[in-house]
N, C-alpha and C positions, 0 to 999 in steps of 0.2 A: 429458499429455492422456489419453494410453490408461491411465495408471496411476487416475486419477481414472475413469475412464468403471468399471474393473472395482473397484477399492473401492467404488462405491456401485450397483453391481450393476445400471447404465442398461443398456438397449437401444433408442438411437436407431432402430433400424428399426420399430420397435413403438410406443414412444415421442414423443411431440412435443418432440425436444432440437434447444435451440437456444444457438449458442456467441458470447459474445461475450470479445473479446480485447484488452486495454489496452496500450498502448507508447507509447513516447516517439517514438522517429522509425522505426518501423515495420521493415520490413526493409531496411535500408539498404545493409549488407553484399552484398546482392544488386546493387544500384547500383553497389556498388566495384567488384565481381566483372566485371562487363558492364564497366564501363570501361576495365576493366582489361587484358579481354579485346578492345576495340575495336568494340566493340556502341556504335550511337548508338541501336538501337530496341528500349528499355525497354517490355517491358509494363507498363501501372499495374497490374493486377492484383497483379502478381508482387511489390507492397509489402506487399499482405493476408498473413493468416492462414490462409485458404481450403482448400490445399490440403493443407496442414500438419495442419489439424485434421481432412478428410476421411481422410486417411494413420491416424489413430491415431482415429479413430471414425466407421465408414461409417454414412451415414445419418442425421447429423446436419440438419437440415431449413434454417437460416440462421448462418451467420459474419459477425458484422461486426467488423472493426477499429477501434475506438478509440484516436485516436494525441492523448489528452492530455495529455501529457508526466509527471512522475511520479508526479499519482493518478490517472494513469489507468486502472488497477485499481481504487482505490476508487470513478469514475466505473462503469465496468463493473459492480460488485456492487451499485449504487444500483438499475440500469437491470433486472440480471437479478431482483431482487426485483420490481421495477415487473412484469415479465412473468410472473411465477409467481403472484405475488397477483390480477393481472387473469384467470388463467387461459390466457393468452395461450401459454404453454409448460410442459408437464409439469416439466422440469429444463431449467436453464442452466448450460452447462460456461464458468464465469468463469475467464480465463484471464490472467497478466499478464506481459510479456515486455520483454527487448530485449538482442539479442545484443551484444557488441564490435565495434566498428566505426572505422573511421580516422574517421569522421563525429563522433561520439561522443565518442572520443578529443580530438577538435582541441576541442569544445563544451565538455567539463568542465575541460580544459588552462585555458580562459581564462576560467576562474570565481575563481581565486587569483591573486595577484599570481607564486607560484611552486609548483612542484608537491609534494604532501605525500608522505610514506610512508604515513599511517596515517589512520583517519578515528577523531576522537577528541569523540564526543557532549559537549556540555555540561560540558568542559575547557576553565580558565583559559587551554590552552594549546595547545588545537586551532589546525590549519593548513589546514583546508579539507576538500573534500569527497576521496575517490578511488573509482574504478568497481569497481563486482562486476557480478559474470555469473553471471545466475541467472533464474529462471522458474517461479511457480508456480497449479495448477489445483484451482478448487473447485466444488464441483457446489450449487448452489441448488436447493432444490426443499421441496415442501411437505412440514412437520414430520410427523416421521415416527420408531416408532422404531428407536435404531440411530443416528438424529443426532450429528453431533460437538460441535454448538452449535447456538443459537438467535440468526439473523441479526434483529437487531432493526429496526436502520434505517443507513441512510448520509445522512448530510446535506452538502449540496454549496453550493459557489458558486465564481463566477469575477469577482473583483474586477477582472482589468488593470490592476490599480494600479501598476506597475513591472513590466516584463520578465523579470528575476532576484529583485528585492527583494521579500519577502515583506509584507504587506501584515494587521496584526492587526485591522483591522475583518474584511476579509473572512475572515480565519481564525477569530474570532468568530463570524460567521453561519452558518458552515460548522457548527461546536459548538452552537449554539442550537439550528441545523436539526433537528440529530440526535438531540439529547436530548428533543425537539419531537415529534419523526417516533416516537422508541421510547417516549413517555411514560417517562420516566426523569429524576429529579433530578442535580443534578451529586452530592449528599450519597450518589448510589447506587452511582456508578462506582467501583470498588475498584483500577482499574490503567488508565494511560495509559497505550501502548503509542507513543513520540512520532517523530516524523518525522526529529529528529536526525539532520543530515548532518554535524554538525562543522563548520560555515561559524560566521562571526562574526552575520550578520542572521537565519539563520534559526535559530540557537539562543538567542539576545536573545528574537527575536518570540516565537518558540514557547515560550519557557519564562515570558515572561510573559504571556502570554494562559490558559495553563495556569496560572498564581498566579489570575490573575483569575475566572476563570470556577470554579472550587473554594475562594474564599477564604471561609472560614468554615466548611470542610468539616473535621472533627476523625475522626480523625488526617488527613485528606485522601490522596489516590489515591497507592500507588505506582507512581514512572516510573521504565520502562525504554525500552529501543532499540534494534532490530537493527544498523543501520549498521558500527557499531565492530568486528563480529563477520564480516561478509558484505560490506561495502564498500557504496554504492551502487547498486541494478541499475534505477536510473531506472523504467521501466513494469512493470517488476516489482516493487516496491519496495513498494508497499500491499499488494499480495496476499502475498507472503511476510512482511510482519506483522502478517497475518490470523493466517495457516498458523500462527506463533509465537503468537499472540493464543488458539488455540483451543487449540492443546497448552496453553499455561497454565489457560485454564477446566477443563480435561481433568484435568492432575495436580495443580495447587498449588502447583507449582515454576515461581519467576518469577526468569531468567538476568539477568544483572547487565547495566550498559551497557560492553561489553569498551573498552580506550580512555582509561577515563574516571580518573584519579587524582586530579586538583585540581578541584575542581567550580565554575565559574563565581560571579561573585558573581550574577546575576541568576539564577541558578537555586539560590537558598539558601533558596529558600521549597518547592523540592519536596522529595520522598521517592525520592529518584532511589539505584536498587538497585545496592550500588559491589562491587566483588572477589569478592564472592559467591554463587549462587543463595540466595534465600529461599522458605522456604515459607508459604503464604499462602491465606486464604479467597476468591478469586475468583470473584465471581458475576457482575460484569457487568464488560467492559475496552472501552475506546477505544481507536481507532486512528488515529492521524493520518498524512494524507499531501495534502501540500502541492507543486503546481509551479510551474515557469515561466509566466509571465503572469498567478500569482493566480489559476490552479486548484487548490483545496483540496478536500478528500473527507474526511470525518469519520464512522467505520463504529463502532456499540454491536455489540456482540455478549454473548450471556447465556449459563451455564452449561446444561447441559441437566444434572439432577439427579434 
């Protein structure tokens, strides 16, 4: 957070900056800690963000927590847009999180029938998903320059179609949303940046809703994936394949999906980038970030040239 607030040279005390902060199950770690310690009286507070973000940017005017499990970073970056367009806040420090936790732990343990070593994107021969610990913060604010990118739009929905099982209508409307929301063809989008956890349903879903929604697009988008690289970091999870998403518009160098050897047959219809960085024209990418209960988030972002 403080590394972001002095990269783009904010002053919340002057400024109207307001923070908002995406997770999965929030701070929970704090919960183990207390019980650990023989505390029965949890502040709810002490689940937020709050004090976290007042510590590394004084003067920040509102934090709210967003705890929608893994896009909820790209829920977050919908909302901070919604408030800089209305005027409603000079800059939004979008923030996306979720520490290690025996909570966490036990949640992703009983997403495989057994535990993996490796998280292997849109592989013949992936074994599931596995955790990474990571966190990361972007500042939204009106185009300006010096920008890193151009935040187009996020298009969102929540189908509750299944608890764990992903759900391709609703990941489709998510995709329409956004391509809706930025005035943008799917023929525009030159990288999909995909959600790839290495699971058997949500690398199926995802990779054909991604045939579907580009079918006819020549050469059609290249897909990569952080996952295979960084593990899973659930509410962090969109926003660090922003971060990845805008360094690509940045250089032209699009990193491969790490993980990945034998490639799925249902993903035999993408451009999915194997053993090696590519260099490439990147003018607009997608980001997908899909979670628990059929929250999906669907971010365009555009080169700034």
């Amino acid at each position: 957070m403080a590394e972001a607030v002095a990269a783009a040279g904010l002053d919340p005390r002057r400024q109207r900056v307001v923070s908002l902060v995406g997770t999965g199950l929030r701070e929970s770690a704090e919960v183990e800690r207390a019980a650990l310690a023989g505390s029965v009286d949890f502040p709810a507070e002490r689940l937020h963000f709050a004090d976290a973000v007042a510590s590394a940017a004084s003067g920040v005017r509102q934090v709210v927590t967003l705890a929608n499990a893994c896009s909820a970073g790209g829920s977050a970056l919908a909302l901070a847009q919604d408030l800089v367009e209305t005027g409603e806040a000079d800059a939004v420090l979008v923030g996306g999180t979720d520490g290690s936790s025996a909570s966490m732990l036990a949640m992703i343990g009983r997403v495989a029938a057994r535990p993996t070593s490796r998280v292997q994107p849109f592989d013949a021969d992936r074994a599931g998903v596995l955790l990474g610990d990571g966190a990361a913060v972007l500042v939204v604010e009106p185009e300006r320059p010096g920008g890193l990118a151009r935040l187009l739009a996020t298009g969102l929905s929540c189908d509750a179609g299944h608890e764990t099982a992903p759900d391709p209508a609703g990941i489709l409307r998510a995709v329409h949303d956004a391509h809706h929301r930025a005035d943008r063809r799917p023929d525009q989008v030159d990288l999909v940046l995909a959600h790839g956890t290495g699971t058997t349903l949500n690398d199926e879903t995802e990779a054909r809703v991604i045939a579907e929604v580009f079918a006819g697009c020549e050469p059609g988008p290249l897909v990569t994936a952080l996952k295979g690289a960084v593990g899973h970091t659930s509410g962090g999870s969109a926003l660090l394949s922003v971060a990845v998403a805008v360094e690509i518009l940045r250089t032209g160098r699009v990193p491969p999906v790490v993980g990945l050897t034998r490639p799925a047959s249902e993903a035999a219809a993408l451009r999915l980038v194997r053993d090696a960085a590519v260099r490439a024209d990147v003018r607009v990418a997608q980001v997908d970030a899909f979670g628990f209960g059929g929250l999906n988030a669907v971010t365009l972002l555009e080169a700034v040239r």
